[in-house]
C-alpha positions in Angstrom: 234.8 73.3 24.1 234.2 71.0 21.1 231.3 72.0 18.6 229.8 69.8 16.3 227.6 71.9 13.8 225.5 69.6 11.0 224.3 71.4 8.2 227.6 74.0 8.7 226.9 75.2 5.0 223.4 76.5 5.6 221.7 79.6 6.2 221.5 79.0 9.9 224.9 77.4 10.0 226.2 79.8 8.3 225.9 82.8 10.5 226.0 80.7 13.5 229.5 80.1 12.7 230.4 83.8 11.7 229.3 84.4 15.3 231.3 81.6 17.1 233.9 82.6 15.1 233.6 86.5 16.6 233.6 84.8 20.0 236.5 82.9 20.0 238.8 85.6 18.5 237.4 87.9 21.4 235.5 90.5 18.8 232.0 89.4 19.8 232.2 91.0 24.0 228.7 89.9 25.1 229.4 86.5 25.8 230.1 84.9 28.6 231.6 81.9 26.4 234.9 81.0 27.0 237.8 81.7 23.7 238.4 78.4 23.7 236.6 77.0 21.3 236.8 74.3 18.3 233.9 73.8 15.5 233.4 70.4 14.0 231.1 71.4 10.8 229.8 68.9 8.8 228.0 69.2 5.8 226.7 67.2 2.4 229.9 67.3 1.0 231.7 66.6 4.4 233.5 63.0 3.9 230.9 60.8 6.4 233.6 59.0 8.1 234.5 62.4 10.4 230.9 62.4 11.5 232.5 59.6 14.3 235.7 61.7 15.6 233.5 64.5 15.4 230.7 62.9 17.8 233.2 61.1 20.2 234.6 64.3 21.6 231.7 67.2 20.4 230.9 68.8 23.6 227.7 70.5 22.4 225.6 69.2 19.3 223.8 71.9 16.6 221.9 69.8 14.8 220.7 72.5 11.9 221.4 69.4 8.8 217.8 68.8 7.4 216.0 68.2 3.9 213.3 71.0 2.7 213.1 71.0 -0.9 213.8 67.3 -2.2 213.9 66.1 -5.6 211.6 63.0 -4.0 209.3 63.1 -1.0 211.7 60.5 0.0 214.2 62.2 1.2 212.5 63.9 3.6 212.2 61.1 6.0 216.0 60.3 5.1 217.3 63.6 5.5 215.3 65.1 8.3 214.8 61.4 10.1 217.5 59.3 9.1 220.2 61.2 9.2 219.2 62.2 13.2 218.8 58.8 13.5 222.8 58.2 12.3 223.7 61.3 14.4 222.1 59.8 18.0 224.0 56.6 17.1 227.1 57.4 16.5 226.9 59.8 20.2 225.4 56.7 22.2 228.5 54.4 20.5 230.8 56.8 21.9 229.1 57.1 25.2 228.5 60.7 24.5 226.0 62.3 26.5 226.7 66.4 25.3 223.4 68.0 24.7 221.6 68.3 21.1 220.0 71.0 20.0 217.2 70.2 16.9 216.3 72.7 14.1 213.1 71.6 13.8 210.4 73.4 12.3 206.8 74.8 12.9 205.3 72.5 10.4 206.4 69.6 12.3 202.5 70.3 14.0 201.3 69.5 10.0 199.8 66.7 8.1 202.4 66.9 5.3 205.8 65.0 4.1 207.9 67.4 5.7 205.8 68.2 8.7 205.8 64.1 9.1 209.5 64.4 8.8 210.3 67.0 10.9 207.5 65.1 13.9 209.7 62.0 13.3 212.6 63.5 14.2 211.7 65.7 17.0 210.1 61.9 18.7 213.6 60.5 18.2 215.7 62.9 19.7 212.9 63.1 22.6 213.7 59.2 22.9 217.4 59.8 23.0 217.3 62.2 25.9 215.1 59.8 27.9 217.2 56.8 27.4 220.8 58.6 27.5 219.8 61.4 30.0 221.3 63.6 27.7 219.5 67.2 27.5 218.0 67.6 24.4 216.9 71.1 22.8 213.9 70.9 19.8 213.4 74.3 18.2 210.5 74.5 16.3 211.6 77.8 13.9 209.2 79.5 12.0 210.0 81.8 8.9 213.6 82.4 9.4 215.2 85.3 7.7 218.1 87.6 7.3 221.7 87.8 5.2 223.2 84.6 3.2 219.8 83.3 2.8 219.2 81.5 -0.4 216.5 83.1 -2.4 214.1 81.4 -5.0 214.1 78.3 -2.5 212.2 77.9 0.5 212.3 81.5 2.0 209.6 83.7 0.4 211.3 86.7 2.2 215.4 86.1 0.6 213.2 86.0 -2.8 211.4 88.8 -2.5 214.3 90.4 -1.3 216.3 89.3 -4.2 214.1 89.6 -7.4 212.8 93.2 -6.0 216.8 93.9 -5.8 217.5 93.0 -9.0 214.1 93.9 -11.2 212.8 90.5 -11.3 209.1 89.9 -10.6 207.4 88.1 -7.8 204.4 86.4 -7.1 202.1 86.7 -3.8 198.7 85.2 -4.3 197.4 86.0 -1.4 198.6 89.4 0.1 196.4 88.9 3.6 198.6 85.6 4.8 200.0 85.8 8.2 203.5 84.8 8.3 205.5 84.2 11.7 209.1 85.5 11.3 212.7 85.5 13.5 215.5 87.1 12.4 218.8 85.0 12.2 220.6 87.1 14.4 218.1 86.7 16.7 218.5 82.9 16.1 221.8 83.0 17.0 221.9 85.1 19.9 219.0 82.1 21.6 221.3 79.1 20.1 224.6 80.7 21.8 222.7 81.1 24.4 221.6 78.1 24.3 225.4 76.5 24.3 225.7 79.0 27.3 223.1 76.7 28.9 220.3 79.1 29.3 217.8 78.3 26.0 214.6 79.8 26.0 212.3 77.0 26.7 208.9 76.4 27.3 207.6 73.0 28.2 208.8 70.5 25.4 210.4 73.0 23.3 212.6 75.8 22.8 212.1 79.0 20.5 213.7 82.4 20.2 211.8 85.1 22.4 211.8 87.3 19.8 209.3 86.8 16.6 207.4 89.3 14.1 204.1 88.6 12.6 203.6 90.7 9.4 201.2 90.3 6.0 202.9 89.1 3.0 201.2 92.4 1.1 202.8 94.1 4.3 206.4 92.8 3.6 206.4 93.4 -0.1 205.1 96.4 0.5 208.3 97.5 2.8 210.5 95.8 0.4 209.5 97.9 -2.5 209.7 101.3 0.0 213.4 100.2 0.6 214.3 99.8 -3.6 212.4 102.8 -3.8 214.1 104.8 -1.1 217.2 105.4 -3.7 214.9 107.8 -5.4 212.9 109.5 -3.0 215.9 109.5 -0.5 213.2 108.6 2.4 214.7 106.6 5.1 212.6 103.5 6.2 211.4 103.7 10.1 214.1 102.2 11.3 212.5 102.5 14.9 210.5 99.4 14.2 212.5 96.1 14.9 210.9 94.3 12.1 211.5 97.3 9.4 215.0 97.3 11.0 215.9 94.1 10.5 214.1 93.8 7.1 215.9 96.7 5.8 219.2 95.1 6.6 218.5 91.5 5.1 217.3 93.5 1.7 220.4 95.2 1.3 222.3 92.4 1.5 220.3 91.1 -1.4 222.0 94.0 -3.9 223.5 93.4 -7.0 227.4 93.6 -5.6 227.7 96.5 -9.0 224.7 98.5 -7.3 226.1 98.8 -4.3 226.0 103.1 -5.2 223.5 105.0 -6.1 223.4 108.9 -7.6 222.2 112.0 -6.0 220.6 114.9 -8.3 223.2 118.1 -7.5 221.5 121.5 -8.0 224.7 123.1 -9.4 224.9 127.0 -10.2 228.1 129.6 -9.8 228.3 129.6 -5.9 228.5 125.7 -5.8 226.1 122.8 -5.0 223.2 122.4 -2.8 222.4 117.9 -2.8 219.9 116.3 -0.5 221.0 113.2 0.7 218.5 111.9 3.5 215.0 112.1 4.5 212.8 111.0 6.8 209.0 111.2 7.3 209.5 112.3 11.2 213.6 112.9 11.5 213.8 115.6 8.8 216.5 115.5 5.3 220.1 115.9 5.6 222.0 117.6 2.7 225.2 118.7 1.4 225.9 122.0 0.9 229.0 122.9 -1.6 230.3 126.8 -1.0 232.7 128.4 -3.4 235.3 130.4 -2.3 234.1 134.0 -1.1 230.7 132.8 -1.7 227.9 133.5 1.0 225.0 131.4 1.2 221.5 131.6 3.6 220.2 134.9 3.8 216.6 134.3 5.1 215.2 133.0 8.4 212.2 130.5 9.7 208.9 130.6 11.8 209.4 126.9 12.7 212.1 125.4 10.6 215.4 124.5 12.2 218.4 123.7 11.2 222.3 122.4 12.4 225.2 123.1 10.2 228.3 120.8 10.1 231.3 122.0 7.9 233.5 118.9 6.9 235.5 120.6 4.5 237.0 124.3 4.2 236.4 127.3 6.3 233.9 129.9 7.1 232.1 131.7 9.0 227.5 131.1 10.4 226.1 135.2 11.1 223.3 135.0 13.1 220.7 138.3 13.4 217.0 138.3 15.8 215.0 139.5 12.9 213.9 142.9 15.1 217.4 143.9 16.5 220.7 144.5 14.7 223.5 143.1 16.8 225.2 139.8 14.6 226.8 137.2 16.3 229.4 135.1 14.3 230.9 131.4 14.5 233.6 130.9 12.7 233.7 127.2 11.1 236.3 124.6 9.5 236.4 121.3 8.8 240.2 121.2 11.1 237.2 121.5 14.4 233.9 119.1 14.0 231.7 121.3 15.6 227.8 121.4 15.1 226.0 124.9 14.8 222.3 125.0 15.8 220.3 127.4 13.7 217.2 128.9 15.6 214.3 130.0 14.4 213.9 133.5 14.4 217.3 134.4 13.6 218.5 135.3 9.9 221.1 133.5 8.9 223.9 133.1 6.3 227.3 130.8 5.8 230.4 132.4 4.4 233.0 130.8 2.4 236.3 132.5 3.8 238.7 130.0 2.5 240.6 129.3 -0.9 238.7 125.4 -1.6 235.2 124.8 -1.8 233.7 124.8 2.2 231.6 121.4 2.7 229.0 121.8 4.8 226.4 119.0 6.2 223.5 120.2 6.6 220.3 118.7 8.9 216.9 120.3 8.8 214.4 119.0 11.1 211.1 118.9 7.9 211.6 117.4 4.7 210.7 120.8 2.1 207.3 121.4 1.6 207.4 123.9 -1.7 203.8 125.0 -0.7 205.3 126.5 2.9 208.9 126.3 2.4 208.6 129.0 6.0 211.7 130.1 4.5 212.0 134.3 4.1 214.4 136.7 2.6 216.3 138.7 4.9 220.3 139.8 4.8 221.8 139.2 7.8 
């Protein structure tokens, strides 16, 4: 199959492409696309004379080539009109009746220069597929967002995401606007699907089935919680798709040298004791450090509960019922991953029995509360 991708170098291009390129090298398994695949892309900087090899034997047209953020209004109407216009031509000289999809846009519905331009183009290719019979796909996108998209230009999320990532300011002047959102990989999951031949289409046009609405204050909001999560190690609710997917696109805005970030170790003769995770509703994880012959715990819970996962080393997890005096014992090491649950009820200690510090991850099921730690002294 023969792909003709405009605007190849763009955000939408862009990952539409890494995707294709998953399927035809067989990584990307939940396709039904064949591996047989070739990409025409074309671009601004793409010599013009391929656009007519390209469009005599495309088999499938993504049309994602369009003007947003002109030096002159003019070029609106001759990037996001005219060159459609050269695009249908050159197909209908060749006799090429493949479909088209069209990135168009929401504002296409609005009175303004690129709304007018975006309208003009939809009305062509709407022409085109009446006069050629060829099927013709107009998606009307709202905010798109997600990795590789170019901040400080016509994506208010990739530039929040980016100046909050590298200590720059931003501006909202108006926290209570609604904004509509897709996710790109959600983008290109409908457009594959779309070269699939089952787009997602209602009446005139097509969209992708999945869209957020969130507050600008809301998203700014998040976007902070997720800089801010390097210090108070709180994991974002990753259970909601749009924190989810938000989350993922800020990261990818990170200065490529603060990629890291440190951990406070509470250090004394025994070893280390680091929290590395928390979570409003999952708990904290941490890392526990063990010297040799060093015996750690001691105490036992009302509620709290715990698992224990040594990585590194070898030990030994005693276990007493608080009231009786028979102490059962699992012996540990980081040669056999195994996770010990620590009930409540039962005092508790870990033993370092080896000759290198014992690394054990540690998962507690609250984050500490200092005012009722529910945490009491007790040898095992």
């Amino acid at each position: 199959m023969n792909i003709l991708i405009t605007g190849a170098n763009g955000f939408i291009g862009k990952n539409l492409i890494a995707e294709l390129n998953n399927i035809k090298e067989g990584k990307a398994k939940t396709y039904r696309l064949m591996t047989d695949l070739t990409f025409f892309e074309f671009d601004t900087d793409t010599d013009p004379a391929l656009l007519d090899g390209y469009s005599k034997v495309a088999n499938f047209v993504f049309h994602l080539a369009g003007v947003n953020r002109p030096k002159d209004q003019a070029e609106f109407m001759e990037g996001n009109f005219g060159f459609t216009s050269l695009l249908l031509d050159t197909l209908k000289k060749h006799g090429n009746n493949c479909p088209v999809m069209l990135a168009s846009s929401i504002q296409a519905e609005l009175d303004n220069p690129y709304g007018v331009s975006k309208k003009a183009g939809e009305e062509l290719l709407l022409n085109y597929g009446k006069e050629t019979g060829a099927e013709v796909l107009i998606y009307r996108f709202p905010n798109v967002f997600g990795k590789w998209c170019r901040p400080n230009y016509n994506s208010a999320v990739a530039t929040f995401c980016h100046n909050i990532a590298h200590d720059l300011p931003i501006q909202v002047n108006d926290r209570s606007i609604v904004m509509t959102l897709v996710y790109i990989d959600d983008v290109v999951k409908e457009l594959i699907s779309a070269l699939e031949g089952n787009p997602y289409k209602e009446d005139t046009f097509c969209k992708v089935s999945i869209e957020h609405q969130c507050t600008l204050g809301e998203i700014v909001d998040l976007i902070y919680s997720f800089k801010e999560s390097r210090k108070n190690l709180l994991v974002p609710d990753l259970s909601d798709a749009f924190t989810k997917k938000l989350y993922s696109t800020y990261l990818s805005y990170l200065p490529e040298n603060h990629f890291s970030y440190q951990l406070k170790m509470n250090t004394d003769e025994r070893g280390s004791f680091t929290e590395f995770l928390r979570s409003p509703d999952r708990g904290q994880v941490s890392i526990n450090i063990s010297k040799p012959g060093i015996t750690k715990g001691q105490h036992w819970h009302h509620s709290k509960n715990e698992k224990f996962l040594v990585v590194s080393g070898k030990g030994v997890i005693r276990f007493r019922k608080i009231n009786e005096e028979k102490v059962h014992e699992y012996f540990v090491s980081g040669d056999k991953l195994e996770v010990v649950d620590i009930p409540v009820g039962y005092t508790h200690n870990i033993e370092n029995l080896g000759k290198t510090d014992m690394v054990t991850v540690m998962w507690v099921n609250e984050v500490f509360d200092p005012e009722h730690p529910d945490t009491f002294f007790l040898p095992v």
